[in-house]
GUFI-519866 format. One line per field, with one value per atom (N, C-alpha, C): residue number from 1; residue in one letter; atom name; x, y, z. Coordinates in Angstrom, 3 decimals. Each point is the difference from the previous one (the first is absolute). Example, Ala and Ser with C-alpha at 12.3 -4.5 7.8 and 13.67 -1.06 7.14 Angstrom:
REM residues 2
resi <- c(1;1;1;2;2;2)
resn <- c(a;a;a;s;s;s)
name <- c(N;CA;C;N;CA;C)
xx <- c(13.190;-0.890;0.900;-0.350;0.820;-0.770)
yy <- c(-5.690;1.190;1.200;1.050;1.190;1.090)
zz <- c(7.800;0.000;0.000;-0.720;0.060;0.730)
This chain:
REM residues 133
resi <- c(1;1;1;2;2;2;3;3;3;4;4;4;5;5;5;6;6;6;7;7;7;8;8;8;9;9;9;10;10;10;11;11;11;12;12;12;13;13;13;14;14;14;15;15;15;16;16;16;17;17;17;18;18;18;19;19;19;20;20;20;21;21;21;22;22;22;23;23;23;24;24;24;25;25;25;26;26;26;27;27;27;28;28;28;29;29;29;30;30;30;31;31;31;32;32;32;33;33;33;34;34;34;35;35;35;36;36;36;37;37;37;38;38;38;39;39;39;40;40;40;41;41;41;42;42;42;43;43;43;44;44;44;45;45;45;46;46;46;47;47;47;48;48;48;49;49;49;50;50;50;51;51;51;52;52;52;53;53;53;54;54;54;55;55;55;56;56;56;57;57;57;58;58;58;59;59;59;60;60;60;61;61;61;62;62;62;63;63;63;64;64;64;65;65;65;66;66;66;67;67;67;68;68;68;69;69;69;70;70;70;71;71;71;72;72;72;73;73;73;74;74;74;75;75;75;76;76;76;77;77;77;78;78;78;79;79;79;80;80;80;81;81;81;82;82;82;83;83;83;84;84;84;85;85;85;86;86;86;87;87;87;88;88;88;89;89;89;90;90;90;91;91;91;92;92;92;93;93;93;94;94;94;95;95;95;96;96;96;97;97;97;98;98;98;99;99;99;100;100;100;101;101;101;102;102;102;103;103;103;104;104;104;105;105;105;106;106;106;107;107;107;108;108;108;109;109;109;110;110;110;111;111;111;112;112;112;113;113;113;114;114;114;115;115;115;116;116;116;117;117;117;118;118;118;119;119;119;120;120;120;121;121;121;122;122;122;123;123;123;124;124;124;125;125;125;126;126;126;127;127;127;128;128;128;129;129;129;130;130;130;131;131;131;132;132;132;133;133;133)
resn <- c(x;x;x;x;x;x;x;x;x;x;x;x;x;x;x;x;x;x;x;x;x;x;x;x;x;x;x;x;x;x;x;x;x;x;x;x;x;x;x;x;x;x;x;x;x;x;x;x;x;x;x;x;x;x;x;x;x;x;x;x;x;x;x;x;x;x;x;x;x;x;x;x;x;x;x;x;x;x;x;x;x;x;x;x;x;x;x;x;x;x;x;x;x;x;x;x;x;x;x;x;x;x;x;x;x;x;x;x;x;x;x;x;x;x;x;x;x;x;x;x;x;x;x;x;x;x;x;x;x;x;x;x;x;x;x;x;x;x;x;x;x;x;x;x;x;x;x;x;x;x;x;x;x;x;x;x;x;x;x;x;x;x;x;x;x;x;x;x;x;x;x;x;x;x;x;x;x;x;x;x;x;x;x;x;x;x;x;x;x;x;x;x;x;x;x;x;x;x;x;x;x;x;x;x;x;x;x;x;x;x;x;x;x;x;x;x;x;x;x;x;x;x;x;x;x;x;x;x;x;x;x;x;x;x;x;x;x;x;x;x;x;x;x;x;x;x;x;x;x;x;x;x;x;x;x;x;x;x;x;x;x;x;x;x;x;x;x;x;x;x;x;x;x;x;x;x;x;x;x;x;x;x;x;x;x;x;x;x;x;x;x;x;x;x;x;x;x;x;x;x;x;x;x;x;x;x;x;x;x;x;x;x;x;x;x;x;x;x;x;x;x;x;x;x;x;x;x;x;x;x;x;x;x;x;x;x;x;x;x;x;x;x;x;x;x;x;x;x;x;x;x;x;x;x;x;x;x;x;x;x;x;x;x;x;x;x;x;x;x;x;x;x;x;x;x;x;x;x;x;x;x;x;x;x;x;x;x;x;x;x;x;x;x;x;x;x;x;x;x)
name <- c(N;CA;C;N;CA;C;N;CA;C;N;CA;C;N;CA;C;N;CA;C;N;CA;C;N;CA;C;N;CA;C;N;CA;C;N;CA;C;N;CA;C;N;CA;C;N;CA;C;N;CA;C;N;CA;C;N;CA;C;N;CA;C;N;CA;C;N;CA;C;N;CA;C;N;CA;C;N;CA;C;N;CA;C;N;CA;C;N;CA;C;N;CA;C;N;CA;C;N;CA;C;N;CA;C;N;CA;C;N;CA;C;N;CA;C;N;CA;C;N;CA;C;N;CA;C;N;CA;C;N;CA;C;N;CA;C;N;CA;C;N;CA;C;N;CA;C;N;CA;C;N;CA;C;N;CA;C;N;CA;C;N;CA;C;N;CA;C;N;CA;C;N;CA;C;N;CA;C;N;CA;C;N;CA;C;N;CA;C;N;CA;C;N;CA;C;N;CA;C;N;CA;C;N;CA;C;N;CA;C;N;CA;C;N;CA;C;N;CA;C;N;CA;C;N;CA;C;N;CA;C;N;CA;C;N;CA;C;N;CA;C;N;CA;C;N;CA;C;N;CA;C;N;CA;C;N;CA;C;N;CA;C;N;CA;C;N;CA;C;N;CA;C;N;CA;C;N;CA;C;N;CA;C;N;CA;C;N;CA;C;N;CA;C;N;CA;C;N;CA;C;N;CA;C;N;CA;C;N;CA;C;N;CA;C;N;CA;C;N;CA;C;N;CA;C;N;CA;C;N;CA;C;N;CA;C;N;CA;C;N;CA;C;N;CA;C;N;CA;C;N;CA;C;N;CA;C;N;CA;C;N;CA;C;N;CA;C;N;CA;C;N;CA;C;N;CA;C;N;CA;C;N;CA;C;N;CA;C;N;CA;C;N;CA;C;N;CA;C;N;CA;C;N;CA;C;N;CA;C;N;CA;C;N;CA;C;N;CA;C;N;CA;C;N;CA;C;N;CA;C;N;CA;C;N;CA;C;N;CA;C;N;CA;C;N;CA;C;N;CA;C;N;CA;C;N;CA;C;N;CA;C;N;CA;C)
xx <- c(0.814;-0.814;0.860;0.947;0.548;1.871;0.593;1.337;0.584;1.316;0.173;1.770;0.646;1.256;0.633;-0.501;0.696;1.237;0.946;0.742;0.111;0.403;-0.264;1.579;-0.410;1.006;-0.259;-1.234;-0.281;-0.577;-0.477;-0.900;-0.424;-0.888;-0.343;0.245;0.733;0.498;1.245;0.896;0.837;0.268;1.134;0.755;0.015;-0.086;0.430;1.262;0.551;0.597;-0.432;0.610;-0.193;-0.875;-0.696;-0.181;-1.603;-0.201;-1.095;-0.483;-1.095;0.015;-1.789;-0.083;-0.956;-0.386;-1.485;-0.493;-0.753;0.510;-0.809;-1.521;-0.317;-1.268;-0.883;-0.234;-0.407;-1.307;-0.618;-1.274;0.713;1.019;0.616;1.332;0.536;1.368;-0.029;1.011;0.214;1.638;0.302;-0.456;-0.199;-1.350;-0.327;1.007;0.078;0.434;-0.804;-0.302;-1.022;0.225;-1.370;0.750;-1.366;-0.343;-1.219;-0.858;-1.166;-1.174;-0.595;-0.727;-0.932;-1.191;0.474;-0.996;-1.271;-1.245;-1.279;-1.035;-1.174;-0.774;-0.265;-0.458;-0.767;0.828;-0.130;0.676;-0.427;1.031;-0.646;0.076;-0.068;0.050;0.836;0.183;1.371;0.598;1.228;0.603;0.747;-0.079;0.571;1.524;0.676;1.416;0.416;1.100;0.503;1.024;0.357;1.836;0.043;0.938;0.459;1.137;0.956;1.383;-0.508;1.645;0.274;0.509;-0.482;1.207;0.822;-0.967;1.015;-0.622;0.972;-0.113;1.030;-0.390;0.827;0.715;0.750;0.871;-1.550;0.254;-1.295;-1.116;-0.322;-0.811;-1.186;-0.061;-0.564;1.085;-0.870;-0.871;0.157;-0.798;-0.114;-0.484;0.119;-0.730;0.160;-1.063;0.245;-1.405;-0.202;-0.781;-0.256;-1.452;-0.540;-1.244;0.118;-1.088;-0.638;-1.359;-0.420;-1.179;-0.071;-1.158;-1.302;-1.182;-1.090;-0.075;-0.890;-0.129;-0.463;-0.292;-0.437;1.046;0.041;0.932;-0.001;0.167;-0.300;1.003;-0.224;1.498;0.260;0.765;0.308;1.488;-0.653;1.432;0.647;1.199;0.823;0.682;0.392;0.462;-0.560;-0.537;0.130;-0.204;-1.208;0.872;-1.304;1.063;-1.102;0.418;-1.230;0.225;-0.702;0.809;-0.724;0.124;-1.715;-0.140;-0.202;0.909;0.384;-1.157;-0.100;-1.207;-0.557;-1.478;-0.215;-1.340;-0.369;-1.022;-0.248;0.042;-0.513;-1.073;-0.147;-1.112;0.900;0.085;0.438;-1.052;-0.388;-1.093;-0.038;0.794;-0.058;-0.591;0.614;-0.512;-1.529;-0.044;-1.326;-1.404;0.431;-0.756;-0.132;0.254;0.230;0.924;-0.734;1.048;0.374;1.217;0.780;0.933;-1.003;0.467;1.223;0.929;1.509;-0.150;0.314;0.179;1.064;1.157;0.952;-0.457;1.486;-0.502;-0.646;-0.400;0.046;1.002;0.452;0.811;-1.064;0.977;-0.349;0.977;-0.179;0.426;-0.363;0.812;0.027;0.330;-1.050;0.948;0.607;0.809;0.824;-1.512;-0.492;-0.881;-1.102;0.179;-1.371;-0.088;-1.349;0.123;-1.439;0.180;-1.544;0.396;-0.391;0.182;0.216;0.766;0.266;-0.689;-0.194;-0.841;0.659;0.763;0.272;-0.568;-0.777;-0.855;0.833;0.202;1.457;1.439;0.647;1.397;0.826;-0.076;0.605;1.282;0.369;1.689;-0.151;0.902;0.051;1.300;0.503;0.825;-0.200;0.519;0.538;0.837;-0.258;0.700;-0.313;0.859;-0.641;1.499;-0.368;0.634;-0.235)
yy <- c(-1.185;1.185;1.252;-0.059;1.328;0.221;0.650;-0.642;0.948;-0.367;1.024;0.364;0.693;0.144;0.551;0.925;0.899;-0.695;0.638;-0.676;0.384;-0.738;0.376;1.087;1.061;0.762;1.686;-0.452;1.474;0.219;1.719;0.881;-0.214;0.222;0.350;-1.202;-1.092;-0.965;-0.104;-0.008;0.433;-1.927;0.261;-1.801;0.730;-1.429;0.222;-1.366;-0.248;-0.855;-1.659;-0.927;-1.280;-0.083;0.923;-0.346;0.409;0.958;0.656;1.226;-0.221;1.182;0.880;0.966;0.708;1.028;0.688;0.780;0.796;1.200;0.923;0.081;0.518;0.288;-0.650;-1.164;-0.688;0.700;0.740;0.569;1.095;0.754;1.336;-0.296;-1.212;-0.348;0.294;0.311;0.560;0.260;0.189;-0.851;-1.420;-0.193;-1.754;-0.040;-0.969;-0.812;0.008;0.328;-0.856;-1.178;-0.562;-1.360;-0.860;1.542;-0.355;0.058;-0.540;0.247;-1.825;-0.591;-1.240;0.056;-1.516;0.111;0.246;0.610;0.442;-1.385;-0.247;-1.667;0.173;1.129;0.535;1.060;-0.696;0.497;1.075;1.698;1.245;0.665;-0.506;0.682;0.226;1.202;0.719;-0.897;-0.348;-1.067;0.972;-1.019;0.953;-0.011;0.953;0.198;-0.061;-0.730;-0.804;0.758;0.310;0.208;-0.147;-0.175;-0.295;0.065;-0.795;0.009;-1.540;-1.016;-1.080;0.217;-0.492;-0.182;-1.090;-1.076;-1.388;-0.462;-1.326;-0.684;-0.976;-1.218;-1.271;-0.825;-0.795;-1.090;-0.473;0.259;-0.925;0.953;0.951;1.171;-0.500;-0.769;-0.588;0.115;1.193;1.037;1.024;0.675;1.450;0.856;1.051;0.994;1.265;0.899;1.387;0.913;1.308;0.579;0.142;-0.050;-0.198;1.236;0.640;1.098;-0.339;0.101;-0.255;0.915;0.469;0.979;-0.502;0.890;-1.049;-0.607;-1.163;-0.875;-1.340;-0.582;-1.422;-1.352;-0.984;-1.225;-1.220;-0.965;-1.508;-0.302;-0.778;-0.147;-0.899;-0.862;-1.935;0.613;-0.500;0.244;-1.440;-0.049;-1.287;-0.457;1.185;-0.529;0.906;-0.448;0.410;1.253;1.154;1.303;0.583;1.032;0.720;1.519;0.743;1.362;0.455;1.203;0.983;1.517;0.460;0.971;0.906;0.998;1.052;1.326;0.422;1.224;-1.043;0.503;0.071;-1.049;-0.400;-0.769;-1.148;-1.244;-0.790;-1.112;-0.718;-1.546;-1.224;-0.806;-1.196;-1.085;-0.476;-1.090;-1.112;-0.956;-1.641;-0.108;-1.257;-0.669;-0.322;-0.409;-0.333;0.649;1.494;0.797;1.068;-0.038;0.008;2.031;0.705;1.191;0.682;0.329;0.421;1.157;1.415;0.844;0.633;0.600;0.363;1.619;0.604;1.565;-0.336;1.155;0.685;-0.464;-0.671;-0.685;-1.485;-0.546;-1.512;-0.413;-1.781;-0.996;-1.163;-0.494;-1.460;-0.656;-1.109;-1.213;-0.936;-0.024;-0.395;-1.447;-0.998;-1.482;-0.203;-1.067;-0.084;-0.992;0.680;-0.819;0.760;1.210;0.969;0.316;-0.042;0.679;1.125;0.585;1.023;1.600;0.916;1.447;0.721;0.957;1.755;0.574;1.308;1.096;1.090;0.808;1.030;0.816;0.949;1.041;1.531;-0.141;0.898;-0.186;0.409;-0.233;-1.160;-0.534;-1.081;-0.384;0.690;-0.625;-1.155;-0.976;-0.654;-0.550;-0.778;-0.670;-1.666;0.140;-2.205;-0.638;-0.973;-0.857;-1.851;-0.360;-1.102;-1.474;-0.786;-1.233;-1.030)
zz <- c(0.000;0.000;0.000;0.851;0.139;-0.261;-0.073;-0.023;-1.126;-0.729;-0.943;0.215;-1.197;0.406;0.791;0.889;0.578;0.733;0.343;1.299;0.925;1.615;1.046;-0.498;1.468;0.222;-0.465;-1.054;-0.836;0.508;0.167;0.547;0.803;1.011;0.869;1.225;-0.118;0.629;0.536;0.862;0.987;0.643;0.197;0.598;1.381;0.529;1.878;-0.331;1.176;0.508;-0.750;-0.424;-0.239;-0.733;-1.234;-1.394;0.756;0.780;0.546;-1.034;-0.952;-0.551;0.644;-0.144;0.692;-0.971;-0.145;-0.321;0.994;-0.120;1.012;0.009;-0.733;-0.316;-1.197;-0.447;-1.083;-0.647;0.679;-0.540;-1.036;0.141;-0.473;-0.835;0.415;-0.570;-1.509;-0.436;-1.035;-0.492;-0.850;-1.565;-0.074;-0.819;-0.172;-1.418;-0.527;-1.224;-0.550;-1.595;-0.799;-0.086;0.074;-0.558;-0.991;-0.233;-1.367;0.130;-1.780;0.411;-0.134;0.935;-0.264;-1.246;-0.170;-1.645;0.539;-0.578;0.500;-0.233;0.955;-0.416;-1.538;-0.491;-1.102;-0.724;-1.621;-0.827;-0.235;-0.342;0.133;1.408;1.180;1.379;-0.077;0.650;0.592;1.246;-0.475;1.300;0.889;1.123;0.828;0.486;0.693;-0.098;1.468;-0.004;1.550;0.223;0.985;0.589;1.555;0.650;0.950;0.640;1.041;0.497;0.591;-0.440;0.734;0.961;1.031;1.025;0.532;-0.590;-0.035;-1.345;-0.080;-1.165;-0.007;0.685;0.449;-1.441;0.527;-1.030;-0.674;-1.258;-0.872;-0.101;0.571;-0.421;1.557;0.922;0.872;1.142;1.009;0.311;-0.935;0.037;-0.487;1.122;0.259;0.917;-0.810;0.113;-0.658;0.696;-0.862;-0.628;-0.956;-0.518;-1.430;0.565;-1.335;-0.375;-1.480;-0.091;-1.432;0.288;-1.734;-0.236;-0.179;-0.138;-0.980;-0.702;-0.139;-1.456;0.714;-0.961;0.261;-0.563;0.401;-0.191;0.289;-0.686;0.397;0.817;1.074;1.126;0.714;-0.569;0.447;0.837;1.597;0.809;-0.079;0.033;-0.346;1.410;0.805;1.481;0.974;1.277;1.106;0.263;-0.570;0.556;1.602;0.515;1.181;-0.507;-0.131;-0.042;0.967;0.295;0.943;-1.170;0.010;-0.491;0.393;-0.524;0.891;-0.072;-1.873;-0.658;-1.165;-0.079;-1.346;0.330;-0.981;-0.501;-0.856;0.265;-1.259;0.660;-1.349;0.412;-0.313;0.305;-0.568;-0.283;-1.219;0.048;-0.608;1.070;-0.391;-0.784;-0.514;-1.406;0.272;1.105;0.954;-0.263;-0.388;0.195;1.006;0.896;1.967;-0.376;0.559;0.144;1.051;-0.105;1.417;-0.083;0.184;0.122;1.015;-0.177;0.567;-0.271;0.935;0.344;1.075;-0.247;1.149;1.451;0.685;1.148;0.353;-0.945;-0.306;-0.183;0.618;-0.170;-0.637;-1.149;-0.993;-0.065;0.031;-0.533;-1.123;-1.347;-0.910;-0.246;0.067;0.102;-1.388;-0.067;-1.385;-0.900;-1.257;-0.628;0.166;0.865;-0.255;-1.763;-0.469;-1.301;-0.199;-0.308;-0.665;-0.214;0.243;-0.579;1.010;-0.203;0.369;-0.461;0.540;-0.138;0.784;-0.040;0.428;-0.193;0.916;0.221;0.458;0.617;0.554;-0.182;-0.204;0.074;1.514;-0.263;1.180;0.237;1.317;0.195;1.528;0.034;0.854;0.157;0.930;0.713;-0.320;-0.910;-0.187;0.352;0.311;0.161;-0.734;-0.636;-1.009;0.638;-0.442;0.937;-0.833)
């Protein structure tokens, strides 16, 4: 779901002691990375455009931890491992293949099992805190 090139160490991310890296303020941190726009469900929509900062990114690409920001738009979205976000601003729906919808605004925590599949919907601009495993 979330993820992207940036590398740890850039912008607004700071090392401590023993490979400790920290962000002050994740709601405000700044400069993100682009790291693009997601193809849209529907051909013709305006897709929407991602950026962020890694702050880890283990042997094999497993863990990842970062911030991810994405704009409006809609998107089909098969998570492949493990993720938990905590959302920090913004707005979207997520709605299982199921049918089932589960709206996310600023201040919600999710958990993404590996094999979730169905759609995005970003309504607001949404940044959050990942972590994928």
């Amino acid at each position: 779901m979330s993820g992207g090139p940036g590398r740890a160490g850039s912008g607004p991310v700071r090392s401590g002691g023993g490979g400790l890296r920290v962000v002050d303020d994740p709601i405000a941190a700044a400069p993100l990375v682009d790291w693009g726009p997601i193809s849209p469900a529907k051909t013709g929509d305006e897709a929407s455009r991602t950026r962020g900062v890694l702050l880890h990114k283990g042997e094999g690409g497993s863990p990842e931890t970062g911030i991810w920001e994405c704009t409006p738009g809609t998107w089909d979205c098969h998570v492949t491992r493990d993720e938990f976000c905590h959302f920090l601003t913004g707005r979207c729906v997520y709605t299982h293949e199921s049918g089932e919808r589960t709206m996310i605004r600023g201040g919600v925590a999710a958990f993404f099992p590996a094999g979730w599949r169905g759609r995005c919907e970003v309504i607001e601009t949404v940044r959050k805190v990942y972590m994928i495993r």
